[in-house]
Structures are given as C-alpha cells and as structure tokens.
KEFIKE-739674 format. One line per 4 residues: number of its first residue (from 1); their letters; for each residue x, y, z of N, C-alpha, C. Coordinates in Angstrom, 1 decimal, padded with zeros to 4 digits. Layout:
BEGIN
NUM) A) X:Y:Z:X:Y:Z:X:Y:Z; ...
// end
This chain:
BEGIN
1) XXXX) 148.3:081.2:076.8:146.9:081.4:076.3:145.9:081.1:077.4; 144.9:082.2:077.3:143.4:081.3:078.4:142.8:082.0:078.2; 141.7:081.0:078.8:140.4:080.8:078.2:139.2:080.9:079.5; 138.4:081.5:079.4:137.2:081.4:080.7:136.2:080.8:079.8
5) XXXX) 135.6:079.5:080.7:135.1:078.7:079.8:133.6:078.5:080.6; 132.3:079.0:080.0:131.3:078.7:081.2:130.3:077.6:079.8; 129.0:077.3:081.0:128.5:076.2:080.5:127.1:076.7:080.6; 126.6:076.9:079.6:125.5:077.5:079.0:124.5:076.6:078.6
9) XXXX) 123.0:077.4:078.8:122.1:077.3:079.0:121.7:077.4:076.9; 122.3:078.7:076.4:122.3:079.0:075.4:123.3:080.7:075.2; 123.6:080.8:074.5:124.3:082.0:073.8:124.5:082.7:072.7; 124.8:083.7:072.6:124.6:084.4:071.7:125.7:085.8:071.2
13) XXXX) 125.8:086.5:069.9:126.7:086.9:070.1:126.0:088.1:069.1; 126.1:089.2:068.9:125.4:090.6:068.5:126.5:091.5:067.9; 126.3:092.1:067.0:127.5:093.4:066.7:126.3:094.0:065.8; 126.5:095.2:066.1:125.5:096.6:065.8:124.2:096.0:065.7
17) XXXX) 123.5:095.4:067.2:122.3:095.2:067.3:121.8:094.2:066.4; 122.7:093.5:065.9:122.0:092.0:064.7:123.1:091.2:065.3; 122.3:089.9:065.3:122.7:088.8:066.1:123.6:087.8:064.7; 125.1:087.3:065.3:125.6:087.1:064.2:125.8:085.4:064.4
21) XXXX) 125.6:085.0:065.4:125.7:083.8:066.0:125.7:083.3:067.5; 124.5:082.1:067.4:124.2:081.7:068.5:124.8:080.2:068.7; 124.3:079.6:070.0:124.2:078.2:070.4:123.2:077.9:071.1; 123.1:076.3:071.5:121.9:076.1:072.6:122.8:075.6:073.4
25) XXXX) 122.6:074.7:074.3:123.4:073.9:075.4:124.7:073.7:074.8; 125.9:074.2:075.6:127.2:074.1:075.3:128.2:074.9:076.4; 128.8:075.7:075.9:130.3:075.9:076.0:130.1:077.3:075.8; 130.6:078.2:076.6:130.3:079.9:075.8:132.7:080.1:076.4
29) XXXX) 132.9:080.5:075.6:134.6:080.2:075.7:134.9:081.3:075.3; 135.6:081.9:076.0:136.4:083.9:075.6:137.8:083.0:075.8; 138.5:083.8:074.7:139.8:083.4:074.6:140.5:084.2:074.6; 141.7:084.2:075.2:142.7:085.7:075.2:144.0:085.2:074.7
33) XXXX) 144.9:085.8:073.8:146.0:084.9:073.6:147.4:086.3:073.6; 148.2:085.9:074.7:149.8:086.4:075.1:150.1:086.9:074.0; 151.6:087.6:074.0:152.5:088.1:073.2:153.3:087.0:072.7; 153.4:085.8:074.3:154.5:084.8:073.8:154.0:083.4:073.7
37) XXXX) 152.7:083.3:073.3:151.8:082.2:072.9:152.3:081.5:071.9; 152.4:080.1:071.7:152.6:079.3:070.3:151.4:078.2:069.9; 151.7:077.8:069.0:150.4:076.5:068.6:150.7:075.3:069.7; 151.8:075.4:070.3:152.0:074.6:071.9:151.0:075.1:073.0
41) XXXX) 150.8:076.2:073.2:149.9:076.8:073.8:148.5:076.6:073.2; 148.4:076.3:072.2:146.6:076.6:071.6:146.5:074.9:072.0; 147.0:073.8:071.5:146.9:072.6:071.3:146.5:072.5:072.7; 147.2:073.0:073.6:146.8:072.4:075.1:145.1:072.7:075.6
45) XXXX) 145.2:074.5:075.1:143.7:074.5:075.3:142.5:074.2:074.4; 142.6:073.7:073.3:141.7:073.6:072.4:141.4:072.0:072.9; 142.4:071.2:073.2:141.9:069.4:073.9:141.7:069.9:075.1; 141.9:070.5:076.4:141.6:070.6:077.2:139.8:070.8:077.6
49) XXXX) 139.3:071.9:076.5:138.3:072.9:076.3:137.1:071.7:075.9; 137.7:071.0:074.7:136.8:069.7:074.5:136.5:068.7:075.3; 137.5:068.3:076.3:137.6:067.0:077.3:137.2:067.5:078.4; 136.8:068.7:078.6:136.8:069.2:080.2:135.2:068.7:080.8
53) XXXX) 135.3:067.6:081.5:134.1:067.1:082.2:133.1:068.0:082.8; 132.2:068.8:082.3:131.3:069.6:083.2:130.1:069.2:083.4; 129.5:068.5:082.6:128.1:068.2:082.6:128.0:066.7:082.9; 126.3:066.6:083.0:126.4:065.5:084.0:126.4:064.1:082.3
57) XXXX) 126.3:063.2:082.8:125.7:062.0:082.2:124.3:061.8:081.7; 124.2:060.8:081.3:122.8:060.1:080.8:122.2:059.6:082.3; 122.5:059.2:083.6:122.2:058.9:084.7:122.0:060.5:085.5; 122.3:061.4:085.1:122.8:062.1:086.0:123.4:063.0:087.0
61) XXXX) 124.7:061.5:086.5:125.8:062.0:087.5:127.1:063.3:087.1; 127.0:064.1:088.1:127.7:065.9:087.7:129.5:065.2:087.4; 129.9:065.6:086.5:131.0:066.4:086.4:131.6:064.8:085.1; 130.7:064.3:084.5:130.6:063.3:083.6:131.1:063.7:082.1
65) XXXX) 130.6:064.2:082.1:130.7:064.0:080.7:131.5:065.5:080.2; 131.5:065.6:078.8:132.2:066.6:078.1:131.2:067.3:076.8; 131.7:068.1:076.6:130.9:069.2:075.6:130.5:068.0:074.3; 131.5:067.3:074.1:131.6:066.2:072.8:130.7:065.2:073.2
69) XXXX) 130.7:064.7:074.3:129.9:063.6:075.0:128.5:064.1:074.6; 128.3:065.5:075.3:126.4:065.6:074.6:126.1:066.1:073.5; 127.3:066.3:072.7:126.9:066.7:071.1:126.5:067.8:071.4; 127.2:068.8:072.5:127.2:070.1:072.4:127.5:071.5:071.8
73) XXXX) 127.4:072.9:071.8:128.0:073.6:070.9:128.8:074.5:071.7; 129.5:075.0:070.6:131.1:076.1:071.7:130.7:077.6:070.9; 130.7:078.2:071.6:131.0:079.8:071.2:131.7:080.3:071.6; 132.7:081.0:070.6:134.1:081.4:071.0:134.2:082.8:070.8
77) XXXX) 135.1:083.6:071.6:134.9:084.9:071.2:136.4:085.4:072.0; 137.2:086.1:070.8:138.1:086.7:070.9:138.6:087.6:072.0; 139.2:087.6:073.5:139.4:088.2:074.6:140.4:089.0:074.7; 140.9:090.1:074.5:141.8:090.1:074.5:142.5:091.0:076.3
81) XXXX) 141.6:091.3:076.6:141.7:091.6:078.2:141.6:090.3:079.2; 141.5:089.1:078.9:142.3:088.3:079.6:143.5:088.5:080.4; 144.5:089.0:079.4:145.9:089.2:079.7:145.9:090.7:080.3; 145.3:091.5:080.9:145.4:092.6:081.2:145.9:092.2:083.1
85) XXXX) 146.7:093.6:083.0:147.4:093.8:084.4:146.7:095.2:084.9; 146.6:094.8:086.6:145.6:095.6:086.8:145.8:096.0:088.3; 147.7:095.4:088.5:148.4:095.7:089.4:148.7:096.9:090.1; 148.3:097.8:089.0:149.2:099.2:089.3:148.7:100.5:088.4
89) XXXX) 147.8:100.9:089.5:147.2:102.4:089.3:145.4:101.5:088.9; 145.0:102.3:088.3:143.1:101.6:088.3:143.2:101.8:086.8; 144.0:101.9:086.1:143.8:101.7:084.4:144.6:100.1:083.9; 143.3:099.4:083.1:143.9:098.3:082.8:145.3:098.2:081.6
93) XXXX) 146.2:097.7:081.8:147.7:097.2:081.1:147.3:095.9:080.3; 147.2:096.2:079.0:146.9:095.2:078.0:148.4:094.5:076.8; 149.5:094.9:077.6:151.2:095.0:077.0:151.0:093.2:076.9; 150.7:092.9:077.5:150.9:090.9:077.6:150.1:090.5:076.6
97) XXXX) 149.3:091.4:075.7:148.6:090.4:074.9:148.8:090.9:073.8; 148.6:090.1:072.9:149.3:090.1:071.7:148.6:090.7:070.5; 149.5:091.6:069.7:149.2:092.5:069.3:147.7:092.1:068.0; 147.6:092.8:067.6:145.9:092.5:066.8:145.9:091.6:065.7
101) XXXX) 147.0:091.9:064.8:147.4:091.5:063.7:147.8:089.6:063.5; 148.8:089.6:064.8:149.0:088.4:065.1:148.3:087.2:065.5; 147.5:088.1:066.5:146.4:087.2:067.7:145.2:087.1:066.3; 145.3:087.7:065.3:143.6:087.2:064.3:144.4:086.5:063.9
105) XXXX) 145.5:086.0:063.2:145.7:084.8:062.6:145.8:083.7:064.0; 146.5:084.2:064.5:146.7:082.5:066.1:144.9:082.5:066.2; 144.1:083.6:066.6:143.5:083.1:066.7:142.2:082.1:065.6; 142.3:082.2:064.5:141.2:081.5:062.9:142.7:080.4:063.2
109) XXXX) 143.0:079.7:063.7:143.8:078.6:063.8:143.5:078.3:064.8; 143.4:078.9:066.2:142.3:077.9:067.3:141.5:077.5:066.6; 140.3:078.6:066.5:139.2:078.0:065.7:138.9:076.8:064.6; 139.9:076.6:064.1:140.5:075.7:063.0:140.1:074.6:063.4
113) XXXX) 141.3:074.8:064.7:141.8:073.1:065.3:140.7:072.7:066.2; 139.8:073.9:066.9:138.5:073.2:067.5:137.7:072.2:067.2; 137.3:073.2:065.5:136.5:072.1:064.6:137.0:070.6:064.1; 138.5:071.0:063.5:138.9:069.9:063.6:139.3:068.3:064.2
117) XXXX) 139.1:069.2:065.7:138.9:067.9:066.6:137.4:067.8:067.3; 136.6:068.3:066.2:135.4:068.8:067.6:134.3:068.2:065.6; 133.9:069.2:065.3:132.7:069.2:064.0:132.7:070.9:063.6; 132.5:070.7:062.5:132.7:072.1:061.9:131.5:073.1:061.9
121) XXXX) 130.0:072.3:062.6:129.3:072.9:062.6:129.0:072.8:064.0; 129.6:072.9:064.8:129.5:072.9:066.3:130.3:073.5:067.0; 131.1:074.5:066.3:132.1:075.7:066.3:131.7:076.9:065.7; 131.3:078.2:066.9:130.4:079.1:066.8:131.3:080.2:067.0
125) XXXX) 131.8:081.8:066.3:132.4:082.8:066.5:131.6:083.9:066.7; 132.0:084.7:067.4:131.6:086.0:067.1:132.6:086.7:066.0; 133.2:087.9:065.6:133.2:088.9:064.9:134.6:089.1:065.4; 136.1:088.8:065.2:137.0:089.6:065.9:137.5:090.7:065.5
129) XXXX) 137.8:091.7:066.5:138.4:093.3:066.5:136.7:094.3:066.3; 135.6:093.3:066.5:134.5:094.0:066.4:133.6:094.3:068.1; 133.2:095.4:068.3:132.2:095.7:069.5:131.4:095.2:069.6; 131.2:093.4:070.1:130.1:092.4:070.8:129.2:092.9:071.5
133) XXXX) 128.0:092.0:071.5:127.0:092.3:072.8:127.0:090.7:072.8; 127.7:090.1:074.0:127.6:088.6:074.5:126.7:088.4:075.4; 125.6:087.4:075.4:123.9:087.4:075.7:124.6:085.7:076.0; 124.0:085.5:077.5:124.4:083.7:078.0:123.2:083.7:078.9
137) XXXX) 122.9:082.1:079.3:122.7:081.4:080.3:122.9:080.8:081.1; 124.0:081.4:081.8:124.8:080.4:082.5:124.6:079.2:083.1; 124.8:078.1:083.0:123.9:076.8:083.8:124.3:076.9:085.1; 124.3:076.6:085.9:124.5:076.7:087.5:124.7:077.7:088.3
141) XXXX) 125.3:078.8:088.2:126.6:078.9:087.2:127.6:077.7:087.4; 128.2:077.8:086.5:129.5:077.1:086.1:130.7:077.6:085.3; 131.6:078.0:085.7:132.6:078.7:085.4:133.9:078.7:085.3; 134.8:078.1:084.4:136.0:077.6:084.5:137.1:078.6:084.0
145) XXXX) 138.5:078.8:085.2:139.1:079.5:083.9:140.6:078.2:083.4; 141.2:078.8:082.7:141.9:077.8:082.1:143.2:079.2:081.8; 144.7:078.7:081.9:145.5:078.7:081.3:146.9:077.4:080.9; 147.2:078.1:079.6:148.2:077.2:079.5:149.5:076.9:079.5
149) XXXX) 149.8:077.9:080.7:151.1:077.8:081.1:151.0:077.8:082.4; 152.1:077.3:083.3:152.4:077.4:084.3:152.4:078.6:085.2; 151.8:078.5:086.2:151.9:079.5:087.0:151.8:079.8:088.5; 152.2:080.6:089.4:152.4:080.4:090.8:151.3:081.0:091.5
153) XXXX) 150.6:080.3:092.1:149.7:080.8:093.3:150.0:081.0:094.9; 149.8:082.2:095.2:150.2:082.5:096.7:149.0:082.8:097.6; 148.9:082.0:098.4:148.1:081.8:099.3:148.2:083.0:100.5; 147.0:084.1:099.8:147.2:085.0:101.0:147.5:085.3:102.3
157) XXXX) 147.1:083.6:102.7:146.8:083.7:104.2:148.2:082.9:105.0; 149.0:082.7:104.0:150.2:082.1:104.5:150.7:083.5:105.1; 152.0:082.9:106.4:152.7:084.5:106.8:153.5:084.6:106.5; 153.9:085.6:106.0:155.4:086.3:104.7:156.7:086.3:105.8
161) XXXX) 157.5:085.3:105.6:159.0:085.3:105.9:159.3:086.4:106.6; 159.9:086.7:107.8:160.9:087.9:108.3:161.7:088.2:107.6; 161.8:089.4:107.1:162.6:090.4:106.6:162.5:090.5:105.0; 160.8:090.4:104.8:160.9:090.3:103.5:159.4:090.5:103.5
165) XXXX) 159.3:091.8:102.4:157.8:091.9:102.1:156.8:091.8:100.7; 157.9:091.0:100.2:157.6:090.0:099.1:156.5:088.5:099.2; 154.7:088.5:099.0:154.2:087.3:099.3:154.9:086.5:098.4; 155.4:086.3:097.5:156.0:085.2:096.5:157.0:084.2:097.4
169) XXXX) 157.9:085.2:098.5:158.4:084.2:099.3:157.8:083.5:100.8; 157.0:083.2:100.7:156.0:082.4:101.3:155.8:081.4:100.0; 156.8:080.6:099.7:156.2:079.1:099.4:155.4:079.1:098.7; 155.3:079.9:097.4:154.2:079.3:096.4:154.0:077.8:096.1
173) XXXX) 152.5:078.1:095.8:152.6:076.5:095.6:152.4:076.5:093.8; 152.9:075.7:093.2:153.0:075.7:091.8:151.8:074.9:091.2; 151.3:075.1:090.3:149.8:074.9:089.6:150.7:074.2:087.9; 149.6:073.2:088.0:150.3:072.8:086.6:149.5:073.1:085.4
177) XXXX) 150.6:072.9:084.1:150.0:073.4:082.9:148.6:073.1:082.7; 147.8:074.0:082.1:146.6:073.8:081.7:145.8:073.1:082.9; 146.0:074.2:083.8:144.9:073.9:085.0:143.9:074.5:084.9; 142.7:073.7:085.5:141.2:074.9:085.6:141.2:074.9:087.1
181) XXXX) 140.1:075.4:087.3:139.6:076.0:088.6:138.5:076.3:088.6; 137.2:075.7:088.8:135.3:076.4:089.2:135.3:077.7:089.8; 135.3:078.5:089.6:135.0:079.6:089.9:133.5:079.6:090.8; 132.9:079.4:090.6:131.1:078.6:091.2:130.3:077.4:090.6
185) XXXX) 130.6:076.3:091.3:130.2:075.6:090.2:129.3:074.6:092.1; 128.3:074.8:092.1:127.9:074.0:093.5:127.2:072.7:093.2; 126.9:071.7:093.9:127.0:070.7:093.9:125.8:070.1:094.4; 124.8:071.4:094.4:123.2:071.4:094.5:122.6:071.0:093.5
189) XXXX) 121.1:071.3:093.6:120.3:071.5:092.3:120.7:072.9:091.1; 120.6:072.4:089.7:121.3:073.5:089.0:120.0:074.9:089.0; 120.6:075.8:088.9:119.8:076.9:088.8:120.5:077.8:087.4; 119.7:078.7:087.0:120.4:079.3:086.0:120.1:080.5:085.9
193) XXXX) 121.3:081.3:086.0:121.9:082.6:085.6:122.4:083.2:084.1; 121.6:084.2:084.2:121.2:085.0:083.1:122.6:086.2:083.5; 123.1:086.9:081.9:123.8:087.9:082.3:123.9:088.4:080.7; 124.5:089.3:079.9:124.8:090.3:079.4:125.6:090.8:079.8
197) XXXX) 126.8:090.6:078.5:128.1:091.4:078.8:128.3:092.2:077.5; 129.3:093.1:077.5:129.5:093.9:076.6:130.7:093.5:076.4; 131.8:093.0:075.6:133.2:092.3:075.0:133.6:093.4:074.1; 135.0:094.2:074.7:135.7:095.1:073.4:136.7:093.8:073.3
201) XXXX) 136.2:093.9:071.7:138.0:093.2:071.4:138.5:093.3:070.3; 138.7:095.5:070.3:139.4:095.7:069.5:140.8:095.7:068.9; 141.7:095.1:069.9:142.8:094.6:069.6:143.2:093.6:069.7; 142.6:091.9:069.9:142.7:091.1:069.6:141.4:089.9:069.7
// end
C-alpha cells in the first residue's frame, strides 16, 4: 500500500465542477492500494500517516509535531496509479493495483480505521471510481511518500559489478517497512505552493 502524503495549506476535492469536500490546515493523502495488500498493510499506513512529524510546534520548532498534535484535517483520495509501471514503452501498466471492486471495500476500511484512530470529523474523502479535480496548498512544499512494504533502492551512482548489467547487483541498500522520504521539504522560511491536479481513479 502507499500513500503520497503532503501538508497543506488547505484542500479540496470537485467532481463535475461542485466541490464535494474540503479541509483547512492538514494532510492532503492519495492512497493507492496493490493486488497483494492486507489490513497488515493499511494498519501500517493509517498509524504511520497520523504520527508522521511534519509540522512545527507551539514554539516553532519544524518537524514536531503530528496532524493529531494540531487538531488537523486529512483528505484522502483514492490513487490508483500509485502502483503504475512505467518501465517499459511510454504507456502507464496499472496490473499491480488492485482491481476496482476490491480496492473500494480495502479502501471505506482505511478510511474507517483513520477515523477511528484519528475523529470522525477530521476524516475528509473525495468520490471513489469518480473524475476529481484536486485543488491544494501545499505548505512549503512538503511532500512525503510512504510505502508499506519493503523495498530496494539502488543508488545510481554506485558502479555495476563486471560482467553484469543488472544495477540491482551493485548492493542495494534495503529501506525498511513503512518508510517515508521528503520529497522537498527545506529547512528555510515556509513558502507556499499552489497546484491543481486532475486524479482519474476509475479503477480504484
């Protein structure tokens, strides 16, 4: 399962030009969920997504506090090109994610367990299998992605073994479950970034 999690200014979420749900300061969270995802997989990201330190303090100080800490709000919205491969030829491969039928029940059971460990009015959806117009403010930016399985990163710049033109054998280094990563998150004064996106997520 994962999740790109950024930290908003405010957001919003539109299908056929009427706005179906917004937030103010929070969490804007696209979710994408695998073929071979379980409620082991959601559990990891649903505590992770609430506890993940982005915002500052009551002093402050950056990387303090948590969505729950400022009595912030989450907007969630069904991704289902997360899981897209995009390895081979220029057409995206959407086989890894899970099929429509499936991923709307896994997914109205994240959303469940959000609220449930989070407030039930502090848990914001868009429309799933419907054509979004997703409207943010990104705070800094700030941009996390998150998955919840393990996986291997290869460092481009290592040099690939003799007689072998496979980068995987150069020594990946292994990343643990339910890792994030800032995408831009700097360590300046915050600024804020405006964007509009367009979300299909008609198949999951």
């Amino acid at each position: 399962m994962r999740a790109v999690v950024q930290r908003v200014l405010s957001a919003s979420v539109a299908v056929d030009n009427e706005t179906i749900s917004q937030i103010s300061r929070g969490l804007m969270v696209l979710v994408g969920i695998g073929i071979d995802d379980t409620t082991a997989d959601m559990d990891i990201l649903v505590k992770k997504i609430l506890t993940l330190r982005v915002f500052d303090d009551a002093n402050g100080n950056m990387w303090k506090s948590s969505v729950k800490d400022i009595a912030g709000e989450v907007l969630c919205v069904s991704q289902f090109t997360l899981f897209a491969n995009t390895s081979k030829g220029n057409k995206p491969d959407f086989h890894k994610a899970m099929g429509s039928a499936q991923s709307r029940d896994m997914y109205a059971t994240f959303l469940q367990k959000m609220k449930d460990q989070y407030s039930q009015d502090k848990i914001q959806d868009g429309k799933f299998g419907a054509m979004m117009n997703v409207s943010l403010t990104n705070e800094g930016p700030v941009t996390f992605t998150l998955d919840s399985r393990k996986y291997e990163y290869v460092d481009l710049a290592t040099p690939v073994r003799s007689g072998t033109s496979n980068p995987k054998a150069a020594a990946p280094q292994k990343r643990p479950s339910g890792t994030v990563g800032p995408t831009n998150a700097e360590s300046g004064p915050d600024t804020s970034a405006s964007a509009t996106e367009q979300t299909p997520t008609t198949l999951s």
